[in-house]
C-alpha positions as a printed Julia matrix, in Angstrom:
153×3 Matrix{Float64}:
 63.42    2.39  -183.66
 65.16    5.14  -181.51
 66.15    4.1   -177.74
 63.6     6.87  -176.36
 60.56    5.63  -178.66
 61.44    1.4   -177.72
 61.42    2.87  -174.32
 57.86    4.63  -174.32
 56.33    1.21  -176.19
 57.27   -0.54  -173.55
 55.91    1.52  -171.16
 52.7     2.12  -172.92
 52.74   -2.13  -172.81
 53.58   -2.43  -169.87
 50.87    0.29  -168.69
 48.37   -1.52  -170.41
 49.28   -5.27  -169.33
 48.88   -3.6   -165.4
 45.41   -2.04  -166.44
 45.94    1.9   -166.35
 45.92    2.47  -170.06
 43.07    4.85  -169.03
 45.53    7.23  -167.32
 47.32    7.82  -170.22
 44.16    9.77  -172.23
 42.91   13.11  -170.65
 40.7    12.26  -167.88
 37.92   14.62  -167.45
 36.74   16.41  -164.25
 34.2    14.61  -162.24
 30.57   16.16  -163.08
 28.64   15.67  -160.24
 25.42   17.04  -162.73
 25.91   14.97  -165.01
 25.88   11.52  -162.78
 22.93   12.89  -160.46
 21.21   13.09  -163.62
 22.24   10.0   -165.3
 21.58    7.83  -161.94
 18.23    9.81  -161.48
 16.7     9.45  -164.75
 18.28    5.75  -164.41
 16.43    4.92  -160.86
 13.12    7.02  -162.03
 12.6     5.09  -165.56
 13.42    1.46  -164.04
 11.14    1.84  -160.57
 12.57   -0.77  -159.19
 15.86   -2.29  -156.97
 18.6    -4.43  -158.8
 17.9    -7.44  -156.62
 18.97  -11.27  -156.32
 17.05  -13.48  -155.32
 17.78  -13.39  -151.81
 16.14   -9.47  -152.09
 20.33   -8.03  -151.36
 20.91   -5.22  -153.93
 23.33   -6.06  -157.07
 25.05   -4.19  -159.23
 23.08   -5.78  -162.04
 20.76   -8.11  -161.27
 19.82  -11.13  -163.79
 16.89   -9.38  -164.83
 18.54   -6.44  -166.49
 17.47   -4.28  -163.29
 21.25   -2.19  -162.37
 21.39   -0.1   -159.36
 22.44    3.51  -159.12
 25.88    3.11  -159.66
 25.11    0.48  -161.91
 24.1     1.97  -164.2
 27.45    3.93  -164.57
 29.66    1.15  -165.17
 29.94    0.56  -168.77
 29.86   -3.37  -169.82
 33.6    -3.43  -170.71
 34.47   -2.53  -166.77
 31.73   -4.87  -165.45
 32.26   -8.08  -163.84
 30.14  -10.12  -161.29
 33.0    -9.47  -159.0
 32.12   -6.43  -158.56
 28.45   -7.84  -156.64
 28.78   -7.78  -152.75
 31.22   -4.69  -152.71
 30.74   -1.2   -152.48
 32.59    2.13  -153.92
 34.49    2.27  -151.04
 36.39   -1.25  -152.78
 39.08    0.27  -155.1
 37.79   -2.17  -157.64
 34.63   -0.64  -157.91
 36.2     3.04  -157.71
 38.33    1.72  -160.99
 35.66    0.29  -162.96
 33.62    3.34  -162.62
 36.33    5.91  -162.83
 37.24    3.98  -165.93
 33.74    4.05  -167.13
 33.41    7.76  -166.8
 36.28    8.81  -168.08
 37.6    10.61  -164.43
 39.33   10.18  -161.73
 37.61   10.63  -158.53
 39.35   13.09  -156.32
 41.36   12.25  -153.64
 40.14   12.42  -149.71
 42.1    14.21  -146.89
 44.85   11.9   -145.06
 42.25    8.69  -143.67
 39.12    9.98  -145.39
 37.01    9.26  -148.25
 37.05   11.63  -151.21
 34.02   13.87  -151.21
 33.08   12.23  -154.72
 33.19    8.9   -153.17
 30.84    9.98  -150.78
 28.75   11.58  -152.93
 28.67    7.93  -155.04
 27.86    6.52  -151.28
 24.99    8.82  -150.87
 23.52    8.07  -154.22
 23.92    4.64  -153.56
 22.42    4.64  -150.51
 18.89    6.02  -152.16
 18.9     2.45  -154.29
 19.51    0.7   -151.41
 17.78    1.94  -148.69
 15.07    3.46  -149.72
 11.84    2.33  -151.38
 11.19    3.29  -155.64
  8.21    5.39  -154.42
 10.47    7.45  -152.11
 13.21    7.87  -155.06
 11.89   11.0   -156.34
 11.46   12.49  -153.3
 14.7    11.88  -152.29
 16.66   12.52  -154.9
 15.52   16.11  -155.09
 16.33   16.55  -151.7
 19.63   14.87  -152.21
 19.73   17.7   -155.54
 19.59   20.02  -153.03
 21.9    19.57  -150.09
 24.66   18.81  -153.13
 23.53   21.97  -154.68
 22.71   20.31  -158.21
 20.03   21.5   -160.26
 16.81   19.71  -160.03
 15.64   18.36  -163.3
 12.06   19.63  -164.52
 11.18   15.8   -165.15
 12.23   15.02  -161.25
């Protein structure tokens, strides 16, 4: 093996023992249309809050229920310590980065990234509001994020 292609293995091992392997494939561009849609048609089809038992919204909750962003992290990324946190947490921002395939963008110097806020705001409609509010408020949310509204919202 040549010194430049031991050198790149061990990188590539070394990348993957620290947990960015991701960064090494071609990360695509976060589409904000294709997670309103995804977390919409999500939230609309369950009609319901990812809850424990004392009523405080989970990730997934042990009756299969998932919240909006939730539902975005694939099973792989997923781990109950990601319950209690928010995508604020770099953990969280990781698993679903990782789980989409992107890399959300960065914020200006002491500010969240517009995509974590956008994340926030999504989150927020699980959380705060109630199911038979979600459709309502999701369109409206459509709109001030200048998304297309679904025909099925």
């Amino acid at each position: 093996m040549t010194p430049g292609l031991a050198l790149l293995v061990l990188l590539l091992l070394l990348a993957c023992a620290a947990g960015v392997y991701y960064t090494f494939r071609s990360l695509k561009p976060f589409d904000r249309q294709y997670v309103f849609e995804k977390v919409a048609k999500h939230l609309i089809n369950q009609g319901r809050r990812a809850l424990n038992e004392e009523d405080r919204c989970m990730y997934r909750a042990r009756d299969g229920a998932m919240c909006a962003l939730g539902c975005l992290i694939k099973d792989r990324y997923y781990s109950k310590s990601l319950e209690g946190g928010n995508i604020l947490d770099d953990h969280i921002q990781k698993a679903v980065e990782r789980s989409l395939g992107t890399k959300l963008g960065p914020g200006e110097s002491g500010m969240y990234s517009s995509d974590l806020q956008f994340l926030a705001a999504l989150q927020r409609i699980h959380d705060r509001k109630a199911p038979e509010e979600w459709r309502h408020h999701l369109r409206t949310f459509a709109r001030a994020y200048d998304l297309r509204v679904p025909c099925w919202l």
